[in-house]
CHARMM-style PDB file with segment names, atoms N, HN, CA, C and O in Angstrom:
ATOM      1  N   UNK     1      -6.893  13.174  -7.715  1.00  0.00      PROA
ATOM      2  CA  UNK     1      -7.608  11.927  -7.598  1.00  0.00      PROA
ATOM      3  C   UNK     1      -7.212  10.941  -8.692  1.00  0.00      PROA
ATOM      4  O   UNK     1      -7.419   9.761  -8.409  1.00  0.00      PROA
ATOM      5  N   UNK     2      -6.582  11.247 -10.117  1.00  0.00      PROA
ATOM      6  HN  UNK     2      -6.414  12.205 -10.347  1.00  0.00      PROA
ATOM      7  CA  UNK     2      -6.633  10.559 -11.105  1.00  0.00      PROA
ATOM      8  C   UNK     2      -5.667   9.740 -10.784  1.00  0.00      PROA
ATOM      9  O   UNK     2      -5.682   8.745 -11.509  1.00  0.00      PROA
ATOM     10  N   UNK     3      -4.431   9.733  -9.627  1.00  0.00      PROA
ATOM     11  HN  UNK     3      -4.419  10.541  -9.038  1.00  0.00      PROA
ATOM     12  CA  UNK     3      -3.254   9.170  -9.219  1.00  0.00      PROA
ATOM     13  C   UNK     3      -3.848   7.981  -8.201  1.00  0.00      PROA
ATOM     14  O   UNK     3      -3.450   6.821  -8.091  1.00  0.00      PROA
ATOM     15  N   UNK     4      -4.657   8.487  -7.674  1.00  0.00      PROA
ATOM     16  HN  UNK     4      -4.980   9.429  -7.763  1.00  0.00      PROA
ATOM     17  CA  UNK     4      -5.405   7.074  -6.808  1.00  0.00      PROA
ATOM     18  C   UNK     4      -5.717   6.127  -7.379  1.00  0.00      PROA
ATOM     19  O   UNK     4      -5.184   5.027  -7.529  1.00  0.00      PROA
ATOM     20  N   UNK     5      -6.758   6.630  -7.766  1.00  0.00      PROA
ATOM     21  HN  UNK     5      -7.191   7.524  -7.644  1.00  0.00      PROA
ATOM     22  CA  UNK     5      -7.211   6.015  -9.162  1.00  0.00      PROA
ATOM     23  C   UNK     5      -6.807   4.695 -10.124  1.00  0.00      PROA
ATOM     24  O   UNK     5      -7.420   3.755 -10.632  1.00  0.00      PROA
ATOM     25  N   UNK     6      -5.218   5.241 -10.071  1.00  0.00      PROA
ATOM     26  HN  UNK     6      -4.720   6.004  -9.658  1.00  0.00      PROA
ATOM     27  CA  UNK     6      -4.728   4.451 -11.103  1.00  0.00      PROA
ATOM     28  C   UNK     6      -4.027   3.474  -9.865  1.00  0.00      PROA
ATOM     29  O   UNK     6      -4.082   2.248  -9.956  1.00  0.00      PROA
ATOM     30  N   UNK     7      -3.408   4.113  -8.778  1.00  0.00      PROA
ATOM     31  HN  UNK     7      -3.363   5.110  -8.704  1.00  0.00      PROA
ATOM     32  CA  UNK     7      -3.069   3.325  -7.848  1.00  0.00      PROA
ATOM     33  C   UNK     7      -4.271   2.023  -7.204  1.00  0.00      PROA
ATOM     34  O   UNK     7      -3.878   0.971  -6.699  1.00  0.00      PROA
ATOM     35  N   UNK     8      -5.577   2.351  -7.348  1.00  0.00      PROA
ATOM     36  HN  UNK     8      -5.897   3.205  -7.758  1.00  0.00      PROA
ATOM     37  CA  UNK     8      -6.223   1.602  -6.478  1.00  0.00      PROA
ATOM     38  C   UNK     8      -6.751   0.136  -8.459  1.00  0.00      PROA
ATOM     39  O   UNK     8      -7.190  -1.013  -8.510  1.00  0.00      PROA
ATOM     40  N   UNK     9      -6.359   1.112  -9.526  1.00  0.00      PROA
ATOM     41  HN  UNK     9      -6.003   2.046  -9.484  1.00  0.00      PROA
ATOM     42  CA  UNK     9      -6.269  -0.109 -10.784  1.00  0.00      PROA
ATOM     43  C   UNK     9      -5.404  -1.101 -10.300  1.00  0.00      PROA
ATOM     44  O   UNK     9      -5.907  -2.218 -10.179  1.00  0.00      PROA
ATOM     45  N   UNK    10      -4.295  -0.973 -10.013  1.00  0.00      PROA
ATOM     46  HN  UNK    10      -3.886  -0.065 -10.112  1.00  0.00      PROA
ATOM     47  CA  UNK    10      -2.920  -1.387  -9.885  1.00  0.00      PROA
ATOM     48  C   UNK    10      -2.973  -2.570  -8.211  1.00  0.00      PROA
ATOM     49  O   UNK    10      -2.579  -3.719  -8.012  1.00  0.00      PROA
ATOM     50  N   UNK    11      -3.551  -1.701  -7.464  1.00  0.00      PROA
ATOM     51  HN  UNK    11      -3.871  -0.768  -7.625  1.00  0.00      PROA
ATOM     52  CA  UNK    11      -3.731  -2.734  -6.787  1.00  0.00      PROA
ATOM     53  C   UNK    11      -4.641  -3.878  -6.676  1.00  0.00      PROA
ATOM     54  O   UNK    11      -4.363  -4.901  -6.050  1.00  0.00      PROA
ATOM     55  N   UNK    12      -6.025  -3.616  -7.468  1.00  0.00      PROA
ATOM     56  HN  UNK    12      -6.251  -2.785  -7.976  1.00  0.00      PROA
ATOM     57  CA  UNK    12      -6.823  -4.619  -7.608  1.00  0.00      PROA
ATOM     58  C   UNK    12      -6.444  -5.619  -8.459  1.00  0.00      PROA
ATOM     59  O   UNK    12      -6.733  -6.802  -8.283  1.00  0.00      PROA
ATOM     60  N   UNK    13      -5.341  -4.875 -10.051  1.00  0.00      PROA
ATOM     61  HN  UNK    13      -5.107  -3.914 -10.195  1.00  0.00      PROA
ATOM     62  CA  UNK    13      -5.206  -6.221 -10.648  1.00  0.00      PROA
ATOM     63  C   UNK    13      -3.712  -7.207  -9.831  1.00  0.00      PROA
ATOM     64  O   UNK    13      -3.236  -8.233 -10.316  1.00  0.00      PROA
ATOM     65  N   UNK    14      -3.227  -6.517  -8.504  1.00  0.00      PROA
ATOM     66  HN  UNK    14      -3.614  -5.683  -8.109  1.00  0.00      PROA
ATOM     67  CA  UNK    14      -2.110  -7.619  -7.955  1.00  0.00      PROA
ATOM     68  C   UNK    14      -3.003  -8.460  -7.219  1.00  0.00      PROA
ATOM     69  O   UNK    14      -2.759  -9.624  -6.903  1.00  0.00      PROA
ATOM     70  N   UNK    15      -4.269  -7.689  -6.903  1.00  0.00      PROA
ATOM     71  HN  UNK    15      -4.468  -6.743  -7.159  1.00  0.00      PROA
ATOM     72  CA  UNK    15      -4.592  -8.821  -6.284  1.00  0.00      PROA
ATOM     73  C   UNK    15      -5.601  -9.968  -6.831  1.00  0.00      PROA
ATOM     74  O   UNK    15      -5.766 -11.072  -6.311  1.00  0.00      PROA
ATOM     75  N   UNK    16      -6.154  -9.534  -7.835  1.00  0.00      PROA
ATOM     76  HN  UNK    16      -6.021  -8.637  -8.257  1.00  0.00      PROA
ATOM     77  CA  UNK    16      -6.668 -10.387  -8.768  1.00  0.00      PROA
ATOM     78  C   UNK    16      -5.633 -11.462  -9.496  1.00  0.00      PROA
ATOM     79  O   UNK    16      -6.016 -12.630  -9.562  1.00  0.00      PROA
ATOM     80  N   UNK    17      -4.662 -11.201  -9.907  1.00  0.00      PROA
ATOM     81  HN  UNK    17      -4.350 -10.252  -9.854  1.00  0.00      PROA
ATOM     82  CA  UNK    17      -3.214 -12.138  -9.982  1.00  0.00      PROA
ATOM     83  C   UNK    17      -2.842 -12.719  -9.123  1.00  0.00      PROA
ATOM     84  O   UNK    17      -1.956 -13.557  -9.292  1.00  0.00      PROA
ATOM     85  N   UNK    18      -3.381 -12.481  -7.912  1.00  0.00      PROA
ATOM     86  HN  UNK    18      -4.101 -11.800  -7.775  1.00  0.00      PROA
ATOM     87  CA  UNK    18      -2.470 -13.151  -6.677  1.00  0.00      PROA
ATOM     88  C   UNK    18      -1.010 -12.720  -7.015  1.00  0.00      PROA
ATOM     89  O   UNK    18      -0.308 -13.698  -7.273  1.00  0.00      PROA
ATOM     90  N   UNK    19      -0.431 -11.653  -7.078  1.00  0.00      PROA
ATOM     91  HN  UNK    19      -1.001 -10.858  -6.869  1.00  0.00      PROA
ATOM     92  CA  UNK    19       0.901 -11.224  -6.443  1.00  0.00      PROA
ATOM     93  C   UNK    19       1.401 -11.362  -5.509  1.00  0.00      PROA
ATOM     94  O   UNK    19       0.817 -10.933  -4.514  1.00  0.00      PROA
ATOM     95  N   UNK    20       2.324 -11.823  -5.388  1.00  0.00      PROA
ATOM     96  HN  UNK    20       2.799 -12.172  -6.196  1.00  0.00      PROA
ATOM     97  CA  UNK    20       2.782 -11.786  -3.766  1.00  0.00      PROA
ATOM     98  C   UNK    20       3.208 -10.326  -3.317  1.00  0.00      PROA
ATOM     99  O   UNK    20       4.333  -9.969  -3.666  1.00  0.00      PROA
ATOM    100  N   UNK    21       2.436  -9.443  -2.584  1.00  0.00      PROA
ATOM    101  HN  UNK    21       1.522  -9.732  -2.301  1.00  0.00      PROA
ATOM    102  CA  UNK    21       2.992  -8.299  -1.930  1.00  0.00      PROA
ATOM    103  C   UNK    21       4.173  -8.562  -0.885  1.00  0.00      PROA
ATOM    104  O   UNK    21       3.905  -8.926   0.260  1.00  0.00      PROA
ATOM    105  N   UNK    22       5.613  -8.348  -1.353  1.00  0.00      PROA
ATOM    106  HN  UNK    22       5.831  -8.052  -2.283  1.00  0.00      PROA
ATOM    107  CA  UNK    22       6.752  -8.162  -0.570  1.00  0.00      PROA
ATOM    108  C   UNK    22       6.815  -6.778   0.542  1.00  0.00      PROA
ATOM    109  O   UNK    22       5.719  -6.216   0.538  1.00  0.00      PROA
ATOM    110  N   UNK    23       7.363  -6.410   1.053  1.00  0.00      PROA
ATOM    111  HN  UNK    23       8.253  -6.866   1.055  1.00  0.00      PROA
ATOM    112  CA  UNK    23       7.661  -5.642   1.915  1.00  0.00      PROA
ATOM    113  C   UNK    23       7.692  -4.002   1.313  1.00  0.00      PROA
ATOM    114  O   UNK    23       7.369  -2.987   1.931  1.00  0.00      PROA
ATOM    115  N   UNK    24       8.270  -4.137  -0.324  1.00  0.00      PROA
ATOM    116  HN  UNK    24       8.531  -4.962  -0.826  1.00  0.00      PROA
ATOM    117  CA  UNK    24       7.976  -2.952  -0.652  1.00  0.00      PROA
ATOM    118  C   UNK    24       7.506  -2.760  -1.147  1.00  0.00      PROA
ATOM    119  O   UNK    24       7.632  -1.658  -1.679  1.00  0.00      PROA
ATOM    120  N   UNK    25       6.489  -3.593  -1.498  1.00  0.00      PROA
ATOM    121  HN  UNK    25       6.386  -4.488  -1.066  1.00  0.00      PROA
ATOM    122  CA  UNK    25       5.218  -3.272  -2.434  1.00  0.00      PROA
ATOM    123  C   UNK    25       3.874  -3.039  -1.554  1.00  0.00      PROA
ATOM    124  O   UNK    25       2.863  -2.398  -1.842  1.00  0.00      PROA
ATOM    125  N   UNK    26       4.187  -3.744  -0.435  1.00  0.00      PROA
ATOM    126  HN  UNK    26       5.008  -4.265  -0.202  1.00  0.00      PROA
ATOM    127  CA  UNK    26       2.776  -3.059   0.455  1.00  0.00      PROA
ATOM    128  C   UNK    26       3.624  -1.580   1.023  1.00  0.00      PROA
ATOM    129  O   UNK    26       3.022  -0.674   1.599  1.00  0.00      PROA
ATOM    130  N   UNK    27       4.916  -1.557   0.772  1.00  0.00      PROA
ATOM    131  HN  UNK    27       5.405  -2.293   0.304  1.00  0.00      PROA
ATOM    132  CA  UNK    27       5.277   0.053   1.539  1.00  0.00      PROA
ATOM    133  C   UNK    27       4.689   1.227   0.976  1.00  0.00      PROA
ATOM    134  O   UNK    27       4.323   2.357   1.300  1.00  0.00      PROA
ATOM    135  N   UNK    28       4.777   0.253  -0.281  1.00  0.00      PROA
ATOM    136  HN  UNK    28       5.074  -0.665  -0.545  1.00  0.00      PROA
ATOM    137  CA  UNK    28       4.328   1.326  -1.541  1.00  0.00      PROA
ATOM    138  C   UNK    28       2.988   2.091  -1.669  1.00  0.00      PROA
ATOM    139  O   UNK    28       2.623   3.230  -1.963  1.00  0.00      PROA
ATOM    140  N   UNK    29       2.194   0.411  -1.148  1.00  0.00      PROA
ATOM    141  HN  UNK    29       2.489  -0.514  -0.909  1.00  0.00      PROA
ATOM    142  CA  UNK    29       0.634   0.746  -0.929  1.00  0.00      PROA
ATOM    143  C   UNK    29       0.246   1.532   0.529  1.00  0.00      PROA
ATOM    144  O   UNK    29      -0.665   2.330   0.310  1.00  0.00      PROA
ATOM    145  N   UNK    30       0.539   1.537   1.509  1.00  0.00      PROA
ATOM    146  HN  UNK    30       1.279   0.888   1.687  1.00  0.00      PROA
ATOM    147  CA  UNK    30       0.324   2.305   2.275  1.00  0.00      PROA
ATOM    148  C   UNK    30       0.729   3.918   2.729  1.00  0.00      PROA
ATOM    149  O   UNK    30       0.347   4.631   3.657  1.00  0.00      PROA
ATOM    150  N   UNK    31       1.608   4.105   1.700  1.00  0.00      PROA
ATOM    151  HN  UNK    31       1.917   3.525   0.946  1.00  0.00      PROA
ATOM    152  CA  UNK    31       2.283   5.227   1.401  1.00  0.00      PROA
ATOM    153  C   UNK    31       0.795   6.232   0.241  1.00  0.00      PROA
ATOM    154  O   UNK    31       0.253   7.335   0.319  1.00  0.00      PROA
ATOM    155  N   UNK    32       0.712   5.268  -0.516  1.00  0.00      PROA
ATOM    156  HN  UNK    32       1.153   4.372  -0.579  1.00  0.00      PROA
ATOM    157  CA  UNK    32      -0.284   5.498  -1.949  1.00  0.00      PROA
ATOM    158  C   UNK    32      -1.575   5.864  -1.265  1.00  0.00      PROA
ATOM    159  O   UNK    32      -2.063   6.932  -1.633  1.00  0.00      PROA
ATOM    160  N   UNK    33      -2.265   5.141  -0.281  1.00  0.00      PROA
ATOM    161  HN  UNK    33      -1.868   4.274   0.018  1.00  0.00      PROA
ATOM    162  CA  UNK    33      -3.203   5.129   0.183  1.00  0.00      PROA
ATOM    163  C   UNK    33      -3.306   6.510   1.310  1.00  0.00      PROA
ATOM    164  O   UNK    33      -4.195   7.360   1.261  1.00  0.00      PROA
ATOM    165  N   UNK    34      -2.142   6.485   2.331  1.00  0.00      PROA
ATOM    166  HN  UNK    34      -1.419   5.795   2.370  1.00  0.00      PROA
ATOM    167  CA  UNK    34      -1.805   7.647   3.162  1.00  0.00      PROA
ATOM    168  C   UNK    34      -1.502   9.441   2.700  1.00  0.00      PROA
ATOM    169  O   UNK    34      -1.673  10.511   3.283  1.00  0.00      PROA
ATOM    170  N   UNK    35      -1.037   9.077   1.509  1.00  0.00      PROA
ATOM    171  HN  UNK    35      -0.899   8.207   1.036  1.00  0.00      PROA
ATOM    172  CA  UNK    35      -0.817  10.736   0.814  1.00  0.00      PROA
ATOM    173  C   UNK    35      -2.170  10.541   0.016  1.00  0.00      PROA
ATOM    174  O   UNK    35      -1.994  11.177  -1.023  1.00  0.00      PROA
ATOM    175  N   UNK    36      -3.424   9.981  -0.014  1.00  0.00      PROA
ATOM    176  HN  UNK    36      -3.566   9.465   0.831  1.00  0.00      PROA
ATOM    177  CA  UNK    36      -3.938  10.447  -0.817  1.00  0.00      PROA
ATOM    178  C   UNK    36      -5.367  10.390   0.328  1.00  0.00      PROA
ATOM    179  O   UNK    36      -6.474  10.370  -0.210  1.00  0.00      PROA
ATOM    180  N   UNK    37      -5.321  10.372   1.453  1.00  0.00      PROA
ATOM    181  HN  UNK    37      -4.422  10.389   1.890  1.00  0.00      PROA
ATOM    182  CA  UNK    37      -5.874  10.387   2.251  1.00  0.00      PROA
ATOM    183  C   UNK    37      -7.073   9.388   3.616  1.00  0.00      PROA
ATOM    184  O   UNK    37      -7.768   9.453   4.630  1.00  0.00      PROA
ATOM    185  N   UNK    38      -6.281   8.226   2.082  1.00  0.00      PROA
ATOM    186  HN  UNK    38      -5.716   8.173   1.258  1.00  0.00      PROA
ATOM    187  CA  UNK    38      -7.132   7.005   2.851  1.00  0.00      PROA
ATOM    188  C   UNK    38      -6.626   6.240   4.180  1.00  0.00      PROA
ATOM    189  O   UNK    38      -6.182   5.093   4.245  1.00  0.00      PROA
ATOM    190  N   UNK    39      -6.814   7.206   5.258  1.00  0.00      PROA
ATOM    191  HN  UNK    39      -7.174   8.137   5.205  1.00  0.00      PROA
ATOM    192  CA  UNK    39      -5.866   6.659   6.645  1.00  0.00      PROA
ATOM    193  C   UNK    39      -6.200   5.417   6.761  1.00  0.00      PROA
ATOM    194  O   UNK    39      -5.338   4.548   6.884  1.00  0.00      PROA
ATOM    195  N   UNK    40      -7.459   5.153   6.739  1.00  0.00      PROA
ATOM    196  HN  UNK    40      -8.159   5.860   6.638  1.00  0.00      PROA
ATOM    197  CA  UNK    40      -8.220   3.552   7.439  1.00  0.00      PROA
ATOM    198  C   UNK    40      -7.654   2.677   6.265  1.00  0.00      PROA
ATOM    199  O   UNK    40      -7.028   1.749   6.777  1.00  0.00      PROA
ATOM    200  N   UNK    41      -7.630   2.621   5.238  1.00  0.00      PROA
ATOM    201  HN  UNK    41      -8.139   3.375   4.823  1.00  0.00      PROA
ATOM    202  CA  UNK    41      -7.184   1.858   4.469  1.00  0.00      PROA
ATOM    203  C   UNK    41      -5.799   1.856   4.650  1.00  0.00      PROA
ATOM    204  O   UNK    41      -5.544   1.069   5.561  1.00  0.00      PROA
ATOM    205  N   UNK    42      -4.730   2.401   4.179  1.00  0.00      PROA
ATOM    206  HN  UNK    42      -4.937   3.040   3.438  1.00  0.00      PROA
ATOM    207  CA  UNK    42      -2.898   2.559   4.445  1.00  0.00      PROA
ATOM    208  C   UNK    42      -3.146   2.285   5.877  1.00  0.00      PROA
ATOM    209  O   UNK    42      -2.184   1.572   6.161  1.00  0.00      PROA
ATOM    210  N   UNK    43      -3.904   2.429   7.029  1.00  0.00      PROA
ATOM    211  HN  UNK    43      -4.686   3.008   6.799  1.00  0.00      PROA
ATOM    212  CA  UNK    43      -3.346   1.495   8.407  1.00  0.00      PROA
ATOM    213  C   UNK    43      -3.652  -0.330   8.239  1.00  0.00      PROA
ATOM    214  O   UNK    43      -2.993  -1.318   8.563  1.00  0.00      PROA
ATOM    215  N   UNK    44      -5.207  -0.104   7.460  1.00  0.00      PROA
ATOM    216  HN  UNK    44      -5.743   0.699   7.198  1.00  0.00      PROA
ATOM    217  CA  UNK    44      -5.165  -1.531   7.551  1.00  0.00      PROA
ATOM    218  C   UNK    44      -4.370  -2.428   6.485  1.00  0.00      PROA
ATOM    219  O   UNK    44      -4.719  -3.608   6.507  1.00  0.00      PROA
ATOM    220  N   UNK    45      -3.418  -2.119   5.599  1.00  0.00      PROA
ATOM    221  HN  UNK    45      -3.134  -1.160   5.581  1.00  0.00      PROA
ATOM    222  CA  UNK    45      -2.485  -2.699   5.389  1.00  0.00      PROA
ATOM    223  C   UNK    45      -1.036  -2.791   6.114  1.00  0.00      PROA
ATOM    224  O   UNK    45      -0.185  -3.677   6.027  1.00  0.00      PROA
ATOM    225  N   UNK    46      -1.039  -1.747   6.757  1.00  0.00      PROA
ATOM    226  HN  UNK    46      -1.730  -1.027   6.828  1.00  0.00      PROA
ATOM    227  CA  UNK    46       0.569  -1.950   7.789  1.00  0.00      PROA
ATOM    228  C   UNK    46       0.147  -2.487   8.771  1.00  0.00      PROA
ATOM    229  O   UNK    46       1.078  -2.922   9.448  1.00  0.00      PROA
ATOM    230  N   UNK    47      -0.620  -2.638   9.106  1.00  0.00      PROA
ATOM    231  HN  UNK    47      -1.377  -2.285   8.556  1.00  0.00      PROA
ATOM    232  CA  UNK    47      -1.023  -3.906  10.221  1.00  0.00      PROA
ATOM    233  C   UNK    47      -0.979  -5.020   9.514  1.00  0.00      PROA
ATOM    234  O   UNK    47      -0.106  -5.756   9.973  1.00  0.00      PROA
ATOM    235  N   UNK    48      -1.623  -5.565   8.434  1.00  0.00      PROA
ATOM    236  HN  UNK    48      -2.332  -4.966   8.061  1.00  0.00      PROA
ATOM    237  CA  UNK    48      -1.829  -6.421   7.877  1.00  0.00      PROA
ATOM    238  C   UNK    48      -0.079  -7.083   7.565  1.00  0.00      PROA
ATOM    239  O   UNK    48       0.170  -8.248   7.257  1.00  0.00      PROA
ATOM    240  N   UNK    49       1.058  -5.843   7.776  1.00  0.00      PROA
ATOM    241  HN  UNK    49       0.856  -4.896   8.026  1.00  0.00      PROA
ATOM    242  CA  UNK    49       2.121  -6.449   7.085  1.00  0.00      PROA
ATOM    243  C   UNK    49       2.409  -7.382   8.552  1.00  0.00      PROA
ATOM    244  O   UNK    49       2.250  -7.003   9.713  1.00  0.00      PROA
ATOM    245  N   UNK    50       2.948  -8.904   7.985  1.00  0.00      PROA
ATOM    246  HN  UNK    50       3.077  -9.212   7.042  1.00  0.00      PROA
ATOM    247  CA  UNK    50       3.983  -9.465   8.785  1.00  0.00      PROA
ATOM    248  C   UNK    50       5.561  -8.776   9.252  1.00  0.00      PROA
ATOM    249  O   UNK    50       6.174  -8.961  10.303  1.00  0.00      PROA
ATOM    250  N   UNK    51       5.810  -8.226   8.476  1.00  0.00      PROA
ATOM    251  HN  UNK    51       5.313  -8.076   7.621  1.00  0.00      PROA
ATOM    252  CA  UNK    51       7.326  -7.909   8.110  1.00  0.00      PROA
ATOM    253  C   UNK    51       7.504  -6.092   8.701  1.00  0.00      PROA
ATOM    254  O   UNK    51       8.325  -5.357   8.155  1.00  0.00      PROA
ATOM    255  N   UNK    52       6.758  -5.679   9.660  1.00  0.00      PROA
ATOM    256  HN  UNK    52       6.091  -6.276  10.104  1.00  0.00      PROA
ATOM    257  CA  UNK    52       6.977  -4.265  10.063  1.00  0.00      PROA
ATOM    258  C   UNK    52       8.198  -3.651  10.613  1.00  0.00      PROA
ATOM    259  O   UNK    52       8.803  -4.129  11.573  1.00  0.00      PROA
ATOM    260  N   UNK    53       8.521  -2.660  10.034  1.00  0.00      PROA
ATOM    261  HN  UNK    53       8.030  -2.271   9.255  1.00  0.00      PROA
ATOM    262  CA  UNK    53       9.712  -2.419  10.519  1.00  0.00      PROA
ATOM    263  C   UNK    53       9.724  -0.715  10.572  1.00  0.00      PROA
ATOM    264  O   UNK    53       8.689  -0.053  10.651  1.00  0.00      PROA
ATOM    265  N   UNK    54      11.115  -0.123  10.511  1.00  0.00      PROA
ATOM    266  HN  UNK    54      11.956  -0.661  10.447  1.00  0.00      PROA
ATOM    267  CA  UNK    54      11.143   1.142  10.469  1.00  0.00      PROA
ATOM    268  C   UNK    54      11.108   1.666   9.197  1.00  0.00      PROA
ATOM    269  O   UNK    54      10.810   2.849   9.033  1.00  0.00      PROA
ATOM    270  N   UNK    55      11.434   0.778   8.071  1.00  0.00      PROA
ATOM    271  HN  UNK    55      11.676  -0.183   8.205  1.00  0.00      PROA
ATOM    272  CA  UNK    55      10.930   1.141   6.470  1.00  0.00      PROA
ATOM    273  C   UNK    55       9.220   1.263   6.386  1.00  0.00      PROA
ATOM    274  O   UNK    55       8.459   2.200   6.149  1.00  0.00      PROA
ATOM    275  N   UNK    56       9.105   0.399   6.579  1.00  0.00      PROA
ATOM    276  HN  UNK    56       9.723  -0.363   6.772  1.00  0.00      PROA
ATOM    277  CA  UNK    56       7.535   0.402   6.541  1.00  0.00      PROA
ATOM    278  C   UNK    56       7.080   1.768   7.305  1.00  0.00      PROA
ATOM    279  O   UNK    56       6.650   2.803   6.796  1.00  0.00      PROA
ATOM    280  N   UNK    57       7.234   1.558   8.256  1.00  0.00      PROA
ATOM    281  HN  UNK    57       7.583   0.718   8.670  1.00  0.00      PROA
ATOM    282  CA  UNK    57       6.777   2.722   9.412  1.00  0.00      PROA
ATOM    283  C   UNK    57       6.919   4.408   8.506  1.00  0.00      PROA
ATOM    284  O   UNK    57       6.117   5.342   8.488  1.00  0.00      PROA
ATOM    285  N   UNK    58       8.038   4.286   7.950  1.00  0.00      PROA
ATOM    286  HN  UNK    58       8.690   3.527   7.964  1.00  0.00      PROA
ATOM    287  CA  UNK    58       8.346   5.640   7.360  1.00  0.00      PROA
ATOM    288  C   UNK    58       7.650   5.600   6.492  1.00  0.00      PROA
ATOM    289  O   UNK    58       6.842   6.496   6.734  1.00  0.00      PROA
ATOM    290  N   UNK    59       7.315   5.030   5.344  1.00  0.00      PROA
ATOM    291  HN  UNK    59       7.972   4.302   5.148  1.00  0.00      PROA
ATOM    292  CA  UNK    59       6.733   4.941   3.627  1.00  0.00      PROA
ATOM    293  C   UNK    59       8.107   5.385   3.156  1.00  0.00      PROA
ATOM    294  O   UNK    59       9.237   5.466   3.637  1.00  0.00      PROA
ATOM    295  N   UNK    60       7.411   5.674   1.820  1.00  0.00      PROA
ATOM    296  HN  UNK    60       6.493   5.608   1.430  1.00  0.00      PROA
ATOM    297  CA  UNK    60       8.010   6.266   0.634  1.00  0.00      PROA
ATOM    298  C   UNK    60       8.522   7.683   0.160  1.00  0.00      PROA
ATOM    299  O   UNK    60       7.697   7.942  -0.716  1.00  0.00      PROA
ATOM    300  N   UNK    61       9.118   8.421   0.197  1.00  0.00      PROA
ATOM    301  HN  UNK    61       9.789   8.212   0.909  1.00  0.00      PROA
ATOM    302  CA  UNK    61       9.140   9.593  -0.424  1.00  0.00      PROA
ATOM    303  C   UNK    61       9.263   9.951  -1.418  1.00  0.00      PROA
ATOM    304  OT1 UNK    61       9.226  11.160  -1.647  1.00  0.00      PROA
TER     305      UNK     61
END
């Protein structure tokens, strides 16, 4: 859990910055969210992506 954790720090302060999430930074997040078990969350960002593709579709390893 302590890896979520730091993942779900990480994403609140991009979005508190207004980051622009590129293509592999939401890959990143739905990957982060999916291995750590949050399905409903990691789907509702790959929907959310404009830019879907077969990278996205796969994640990260």
């Amino acid at each position: 859990m302590g890896e979520l954790e730091k993942g779900i720090q990480v994403h609140d302060r991009i979005k508190r910055n207004r980051i622009q999430i590129d293509s592999f930074l939401r890959t990143a997040l739905v990957d982060l969210y999916a291995k750590s078990g949050r399905i409903e969350t990691a789907l509702g960002k790959f929907e959310a992506s404009p830019d879907k593709n077969l990278f996205t579709m796969g994640g990260t390893n």
